[in-house]
BANU-998007 format. One line per 3 residues: number of its first residue (from 1); their letters; for each residue y, x, z of C-alpha. Coordinates in Angstrom, 2 decimals. Layout:
BEGIN
NUM = a = Y:X:Z ~ ...
This chain:
BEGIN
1 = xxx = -35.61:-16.77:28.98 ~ -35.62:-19.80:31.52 ~ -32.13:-21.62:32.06
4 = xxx = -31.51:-20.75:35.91 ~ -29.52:-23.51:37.41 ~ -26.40:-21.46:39.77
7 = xxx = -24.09:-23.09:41.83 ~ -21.35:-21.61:40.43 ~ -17.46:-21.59:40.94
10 = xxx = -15.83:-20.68:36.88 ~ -12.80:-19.08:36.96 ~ -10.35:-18.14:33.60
13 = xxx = -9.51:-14.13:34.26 ~ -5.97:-13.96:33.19 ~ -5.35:-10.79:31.98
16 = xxx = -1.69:-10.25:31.35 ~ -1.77:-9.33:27.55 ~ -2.33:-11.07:24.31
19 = xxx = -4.90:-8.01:23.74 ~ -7.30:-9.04:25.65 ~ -9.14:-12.27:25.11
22 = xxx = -9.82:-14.78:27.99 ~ -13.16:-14.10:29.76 ~ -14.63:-16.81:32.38
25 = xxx = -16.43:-15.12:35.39 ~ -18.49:-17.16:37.31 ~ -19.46:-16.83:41.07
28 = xxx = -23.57:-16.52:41.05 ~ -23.42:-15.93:45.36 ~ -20.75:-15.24:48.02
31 = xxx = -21.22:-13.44:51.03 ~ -18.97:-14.32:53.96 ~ -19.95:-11.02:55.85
34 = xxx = -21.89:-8.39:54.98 ~ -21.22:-6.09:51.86 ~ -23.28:-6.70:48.56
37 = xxx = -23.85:-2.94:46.87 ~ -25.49:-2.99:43.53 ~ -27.09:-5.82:41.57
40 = xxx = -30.09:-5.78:39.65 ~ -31.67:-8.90:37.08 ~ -35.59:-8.95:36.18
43 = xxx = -36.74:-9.56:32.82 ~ -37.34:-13.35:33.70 ~ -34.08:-13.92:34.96
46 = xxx = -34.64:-12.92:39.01 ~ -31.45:-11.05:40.56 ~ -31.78:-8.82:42.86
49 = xxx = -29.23:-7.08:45.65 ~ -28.71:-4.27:47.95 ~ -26.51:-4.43:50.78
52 = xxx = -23.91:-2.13:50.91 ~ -24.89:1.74:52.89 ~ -20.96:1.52:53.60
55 = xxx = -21.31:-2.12:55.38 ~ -23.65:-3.74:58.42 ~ -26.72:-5.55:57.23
58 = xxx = -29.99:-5.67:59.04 ~ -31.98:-6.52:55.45 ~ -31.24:-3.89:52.89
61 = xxx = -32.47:-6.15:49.74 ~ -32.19:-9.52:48.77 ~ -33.28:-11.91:45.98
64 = xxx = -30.36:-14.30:45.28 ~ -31.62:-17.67:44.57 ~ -30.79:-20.28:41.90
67 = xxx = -28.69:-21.88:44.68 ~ -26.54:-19.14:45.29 ~ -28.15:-18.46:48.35
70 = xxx = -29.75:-14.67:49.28 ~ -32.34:-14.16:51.41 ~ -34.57:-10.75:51.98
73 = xxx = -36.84:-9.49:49.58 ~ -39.74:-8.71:49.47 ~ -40.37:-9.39:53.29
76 = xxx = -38.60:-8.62:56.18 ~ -40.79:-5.67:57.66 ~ -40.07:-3.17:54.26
79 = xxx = -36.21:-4.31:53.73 ~ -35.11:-3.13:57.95 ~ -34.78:0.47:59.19
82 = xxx = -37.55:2.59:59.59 ~ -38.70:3.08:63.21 ~ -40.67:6.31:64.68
85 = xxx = -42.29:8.19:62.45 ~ -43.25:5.50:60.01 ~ -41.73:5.90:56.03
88 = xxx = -41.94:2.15:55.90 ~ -38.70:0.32:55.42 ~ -35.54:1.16:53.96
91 = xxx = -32.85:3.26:55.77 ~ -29.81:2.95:53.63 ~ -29.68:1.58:49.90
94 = xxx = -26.92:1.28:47.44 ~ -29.01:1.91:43.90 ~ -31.62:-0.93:42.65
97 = xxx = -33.45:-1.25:39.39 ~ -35.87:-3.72:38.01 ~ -37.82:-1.84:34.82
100 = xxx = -40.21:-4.05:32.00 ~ -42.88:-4.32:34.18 ~ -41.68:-6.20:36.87
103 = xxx = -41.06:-3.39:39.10 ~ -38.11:-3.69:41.55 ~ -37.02:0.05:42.37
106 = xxx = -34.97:0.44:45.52 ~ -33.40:4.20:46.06 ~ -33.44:5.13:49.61
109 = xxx = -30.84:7.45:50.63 ~ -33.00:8.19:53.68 ~ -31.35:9.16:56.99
112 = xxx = -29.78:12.99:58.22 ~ -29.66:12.23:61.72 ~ -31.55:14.72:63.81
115 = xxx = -33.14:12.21:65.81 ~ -34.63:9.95:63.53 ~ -34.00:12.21:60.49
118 = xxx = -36.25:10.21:57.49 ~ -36.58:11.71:53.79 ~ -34.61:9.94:50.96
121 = xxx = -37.61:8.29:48.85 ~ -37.86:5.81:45.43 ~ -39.76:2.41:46.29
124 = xxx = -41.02:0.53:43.83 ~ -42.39:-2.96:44.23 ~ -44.09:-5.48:42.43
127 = xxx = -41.71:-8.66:42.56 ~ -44.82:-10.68:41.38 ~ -46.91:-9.97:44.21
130 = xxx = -44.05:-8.80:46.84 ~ -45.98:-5.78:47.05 ~ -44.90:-2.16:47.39
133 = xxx = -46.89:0.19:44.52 ~ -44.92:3.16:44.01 ~ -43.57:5.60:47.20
136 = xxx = -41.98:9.14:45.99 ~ -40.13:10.52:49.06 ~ -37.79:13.70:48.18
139 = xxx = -38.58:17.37:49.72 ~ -35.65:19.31:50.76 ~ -36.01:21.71:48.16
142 = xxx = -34.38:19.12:45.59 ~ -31.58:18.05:48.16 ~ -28.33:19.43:49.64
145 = xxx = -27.46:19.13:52.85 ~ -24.45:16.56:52.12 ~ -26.41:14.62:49.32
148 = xxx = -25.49:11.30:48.32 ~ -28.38:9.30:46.13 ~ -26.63:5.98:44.99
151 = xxx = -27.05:4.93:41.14 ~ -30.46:6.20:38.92 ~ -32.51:4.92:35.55
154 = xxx = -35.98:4.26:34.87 ~ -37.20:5.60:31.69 ~ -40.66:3.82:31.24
157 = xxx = -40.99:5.48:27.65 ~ -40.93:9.20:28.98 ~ -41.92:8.23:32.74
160 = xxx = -39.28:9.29:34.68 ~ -36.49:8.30:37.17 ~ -33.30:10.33:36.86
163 = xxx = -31.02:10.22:39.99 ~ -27.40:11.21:40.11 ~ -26.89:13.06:43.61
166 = xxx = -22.88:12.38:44.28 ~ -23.39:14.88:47.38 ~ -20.17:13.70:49.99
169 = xxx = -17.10:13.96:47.46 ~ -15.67:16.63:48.90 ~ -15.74:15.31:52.28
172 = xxx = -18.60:18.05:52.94 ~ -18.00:20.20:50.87 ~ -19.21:21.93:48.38
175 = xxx = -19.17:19.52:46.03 ~ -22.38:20.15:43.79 ~ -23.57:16.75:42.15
178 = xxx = -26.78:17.02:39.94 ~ -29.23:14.79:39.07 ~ -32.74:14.66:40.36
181 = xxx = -35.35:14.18:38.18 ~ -38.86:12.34:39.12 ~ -41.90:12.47:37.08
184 = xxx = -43.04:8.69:37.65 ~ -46.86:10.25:37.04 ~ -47.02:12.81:39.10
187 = xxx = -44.35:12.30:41.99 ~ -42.78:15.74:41.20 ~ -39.00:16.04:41.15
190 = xxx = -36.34:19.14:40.63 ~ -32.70:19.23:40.51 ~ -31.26:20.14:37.14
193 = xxx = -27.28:20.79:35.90 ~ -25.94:21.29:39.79 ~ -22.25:21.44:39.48
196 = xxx = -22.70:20.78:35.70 ~ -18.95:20.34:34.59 ~ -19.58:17.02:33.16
199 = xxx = -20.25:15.84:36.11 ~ -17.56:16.63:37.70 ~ -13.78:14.04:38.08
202 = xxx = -10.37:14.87:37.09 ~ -8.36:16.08:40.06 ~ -6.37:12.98:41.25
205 = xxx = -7.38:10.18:43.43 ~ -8.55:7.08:42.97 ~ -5.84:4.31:43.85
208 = xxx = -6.06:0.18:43.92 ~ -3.15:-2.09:44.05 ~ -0.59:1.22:44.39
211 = xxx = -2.72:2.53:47.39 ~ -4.87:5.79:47.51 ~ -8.33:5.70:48.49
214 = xxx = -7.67:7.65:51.58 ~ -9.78:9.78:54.04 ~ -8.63:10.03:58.00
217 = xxx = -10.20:12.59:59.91 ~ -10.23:12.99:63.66 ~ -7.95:16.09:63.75
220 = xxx = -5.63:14.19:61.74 ~ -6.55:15.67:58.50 ~ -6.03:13.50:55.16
223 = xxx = -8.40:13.98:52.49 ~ -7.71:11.61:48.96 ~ -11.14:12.88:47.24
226 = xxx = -11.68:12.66:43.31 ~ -15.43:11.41:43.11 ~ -17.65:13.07:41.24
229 = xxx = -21.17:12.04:39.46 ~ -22.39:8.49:40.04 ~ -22.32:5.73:37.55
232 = xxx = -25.48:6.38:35.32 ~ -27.21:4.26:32.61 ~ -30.18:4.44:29.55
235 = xxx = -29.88:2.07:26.47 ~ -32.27:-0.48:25.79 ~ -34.51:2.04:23.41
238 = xxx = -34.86:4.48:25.79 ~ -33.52:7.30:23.86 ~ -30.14:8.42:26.23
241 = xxx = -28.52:8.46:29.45 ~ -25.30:7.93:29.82 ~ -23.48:9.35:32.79
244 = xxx = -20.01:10.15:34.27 ~ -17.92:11.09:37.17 ~ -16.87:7.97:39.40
247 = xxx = -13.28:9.58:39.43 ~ -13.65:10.50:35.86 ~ -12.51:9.47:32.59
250 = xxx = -14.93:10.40:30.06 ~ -18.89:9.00:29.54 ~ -21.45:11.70:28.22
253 = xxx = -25.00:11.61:27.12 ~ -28.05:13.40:27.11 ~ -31.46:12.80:25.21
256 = xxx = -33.63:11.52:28.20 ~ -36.95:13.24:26.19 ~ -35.05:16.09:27.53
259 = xxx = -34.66:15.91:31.01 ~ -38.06:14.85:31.42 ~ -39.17:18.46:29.74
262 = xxx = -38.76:20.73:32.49 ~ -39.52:23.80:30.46 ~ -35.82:23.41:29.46
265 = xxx = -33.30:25.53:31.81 ~ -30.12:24.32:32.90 ~ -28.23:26.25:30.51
268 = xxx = -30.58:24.69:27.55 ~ -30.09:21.15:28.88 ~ -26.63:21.88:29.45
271 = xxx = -26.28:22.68:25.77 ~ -27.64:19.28:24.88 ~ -24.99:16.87:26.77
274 = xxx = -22.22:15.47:24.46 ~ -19.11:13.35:24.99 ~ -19.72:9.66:23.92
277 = xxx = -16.77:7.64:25.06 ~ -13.64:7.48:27.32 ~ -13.40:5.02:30.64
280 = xxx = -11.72:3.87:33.03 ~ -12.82:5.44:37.04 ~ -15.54:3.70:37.36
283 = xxx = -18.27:3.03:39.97 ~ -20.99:1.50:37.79 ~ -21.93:1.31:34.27
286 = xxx = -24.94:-0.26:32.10 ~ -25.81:0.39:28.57 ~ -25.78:-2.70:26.29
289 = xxx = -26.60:-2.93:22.88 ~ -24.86:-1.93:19.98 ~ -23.77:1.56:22.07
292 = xxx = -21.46:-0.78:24.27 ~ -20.91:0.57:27.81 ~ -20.14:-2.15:30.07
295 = xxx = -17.80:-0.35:32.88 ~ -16.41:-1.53:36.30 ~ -12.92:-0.26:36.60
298 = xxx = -12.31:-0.24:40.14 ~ -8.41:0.73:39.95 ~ -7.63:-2.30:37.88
301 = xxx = -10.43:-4.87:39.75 ~ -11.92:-5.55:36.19 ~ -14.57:-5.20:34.23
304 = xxx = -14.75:-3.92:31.06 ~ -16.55:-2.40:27.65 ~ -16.17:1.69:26.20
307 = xxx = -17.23:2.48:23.10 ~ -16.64:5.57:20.60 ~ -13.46:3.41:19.63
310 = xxx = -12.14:2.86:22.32 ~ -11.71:0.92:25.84 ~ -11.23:-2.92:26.47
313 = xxx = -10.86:-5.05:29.55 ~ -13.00:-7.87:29.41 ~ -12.35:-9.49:32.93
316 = xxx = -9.43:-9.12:35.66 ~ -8.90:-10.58:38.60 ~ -7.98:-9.07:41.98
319 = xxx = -10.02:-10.98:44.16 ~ -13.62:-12.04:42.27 ~ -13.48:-8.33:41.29
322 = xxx = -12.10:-6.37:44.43 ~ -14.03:-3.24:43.71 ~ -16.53:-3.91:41.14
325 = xxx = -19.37:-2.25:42.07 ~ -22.80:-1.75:40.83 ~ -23.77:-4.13:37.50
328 = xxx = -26.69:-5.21:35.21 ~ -27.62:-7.09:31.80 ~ -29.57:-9.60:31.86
331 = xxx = -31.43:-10.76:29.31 ~ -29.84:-13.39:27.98 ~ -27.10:-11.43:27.68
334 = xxx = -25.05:-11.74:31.05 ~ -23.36:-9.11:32.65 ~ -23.85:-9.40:36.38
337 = xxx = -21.20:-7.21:38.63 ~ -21.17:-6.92:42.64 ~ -17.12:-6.87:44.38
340 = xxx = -17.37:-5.91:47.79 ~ -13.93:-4.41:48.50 ~ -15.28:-0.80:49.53
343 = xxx = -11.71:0.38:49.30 ~ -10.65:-1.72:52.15 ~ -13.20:-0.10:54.71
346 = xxx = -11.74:1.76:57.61 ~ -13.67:4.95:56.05 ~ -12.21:4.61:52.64
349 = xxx = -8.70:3.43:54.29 ~ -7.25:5.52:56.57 ~ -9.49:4.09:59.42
352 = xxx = -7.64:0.66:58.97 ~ -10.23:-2.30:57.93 ~ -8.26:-4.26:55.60
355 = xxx = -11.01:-6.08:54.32 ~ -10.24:-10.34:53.20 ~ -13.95:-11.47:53.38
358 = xxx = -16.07:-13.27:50.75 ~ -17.25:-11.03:49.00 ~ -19.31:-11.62:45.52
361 = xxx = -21.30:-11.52:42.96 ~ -20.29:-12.82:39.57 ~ -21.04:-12.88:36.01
364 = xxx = -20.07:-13.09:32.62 ~ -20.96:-13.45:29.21 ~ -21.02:-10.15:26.86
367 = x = -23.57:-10.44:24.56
């Protein structure tokens, strides 16, 4: 692959043990303001952004340039809120995905307000051409009524796109994650394994630097919520999809051949989904090779790798990775991983914005 040229700041994570070995992150773009949310790298080397649902940006995607520099992608009429009646734009993103064809795949979670209520959809374009060639928008039928679309994979062998539905983490509750299936051919989707327990976190809450991710309602309320589904990943062959509760501590897999049969019940596919490894809470994972699972591990601001062995840190450093958020691979074997601080939002912090602008998106060598 083509040597991209980043301004770049390199940094030695210290990590506090003789354990772990001494991993250099490097700054690929800093944002002074608005919140990065996941990061996604083309085949060729291109990264790609979404700006944070949980932060104020007008463009919801950007292409972060060899400089450093970000600016909206793929033009600045499809990247803004919808207006009227019209499906085009993007209403709120977190999940991006470029797949082998040069297909940038931005998840919109749509929009629930009565009076501009839109439909969450999947948006593919080509980042060739900067033109949009794929449009599935969601029915109801596949939705609840406090979903919450964030991370999903593209399986170009079996032609699907597998969602993981969060729903509001026990802010509205129920809480009944599940992913949502798309057949890439046809544009149908269904909702498979609702409330699967798998998907589901251990009953404690998250908590960075000795402080609770904490809920404040208007009657006073409190709410510290364990976070179900999110992270989600498929390996390189296209075989399995790894998956896991954000406030959970174990990965598990399922053959992806199988979701995308949907003769098979819930209680078949159910049947099917094995442990594969412990982690750390996490709110983003990707598969690498060699059945490596790189993992953010947002209560100890590093980054780091599960396998059936075990868990390793591989980076740590409370401020380049303040909430590491969404990652990717590239090809030439960089792991790419958004910090945007989400814990130090007013919503996720007792109403109190604690948040200590830039924040980033780094890198570092795995592979």
């Amino acid at each position: 692959m083509k040597t991209i040229k980043y301004f770049m700041l390199a940094v030695t994570a210290f990590l506090g043990t003789a354990n772990y070995a001494q991993n250099k992150l490097e700054v690929v773009s800093t944002f002074p303001d608005a919140r990065p949310g996941n990061v996604a790298v083309s085949p060729e080397g291109r990264v790609f952004i979404t700006m944070s649902a949980l932060g104020e940006s007008k463009f919801m995607v950007k292409e972060i340039l060899p400089d450093g520099s970000a600016v909206p992608f793929p033009d600045e009429e499809w990247i803004v809120k919808p207006t009227g009646k019209s499906m085009k734009g993007i209403n709120a993103t977190i999940g991006i995905h470029v797949s082998n064809d040069n297909t940038l795949w931005v998840l919109d979670m749509g929009d629930d307000k009565p009076e501009s209520k839109k439909a969450p959809k999947l948006v593919g374009f080509n980042i060739k051409t900067k033109k949009m060639v794929k449009l599935f928008a969601f029915p109801e039928d596949v939705l609840q009524f406090n979903s919450f679309l964030q991370d999903f994979i593209i399986d170009e062998k079996n032609q699907i796109a597998v969602i993981a539905d969060m729903t509001y983490a026990g802010l509205l509750p129920p809480i009944k994650p599940a992913f949502i299936v798309v057949d890439l051919k046809t544009g149908y989707s269904r909702r498979v394994l609702e409330s699967d327990a798998s998907f589901m976190p251990i009953n404690e809450p998250v908590v960075i630097n000795n402080r609770p991710v904490s809920h404040l309602f208007p009657n006073g309320g409190v709410l510290q919520p364990s976070y179900p589904l999110n992270p989600i990943s498929i390996d390189p062959q296209r075989e399995w999809i790894y998956f896991g509760a954000m406030g959970g501590t174990k990965i598990y897999r399922i053959k992806s051949e199988s979701l995308a049969n949907d003769k098979l019940s819930n209680i078949e596919l159910s049947k099917q989904i094995e442990f594969y490894a412990n982690k750390p809470k996490s709110d983003g994972f990707k598969v690498g090779n060699n059945g490596k699972i790189y993992v953010t591990d947002v209560e100890q601001n590093a980054v780091g790798v599960a396998t059936p062995q075990g868990y390793t840190i591989l980076a740590q450093d409370d401020r380049l990775l303040s909430w590491p958020d969404g990652v990717s691979i590239s090809k030439d074997g960089y792991l790419y991983v958004v910090a945007n601080q989400l814990h130090n939002l007013a919503w996720l912090n007792n109403n109190i914005d604690t948040s200590k602008p830039p924040y980033y998106v780094v890198r570092i060598k795995v592979d």
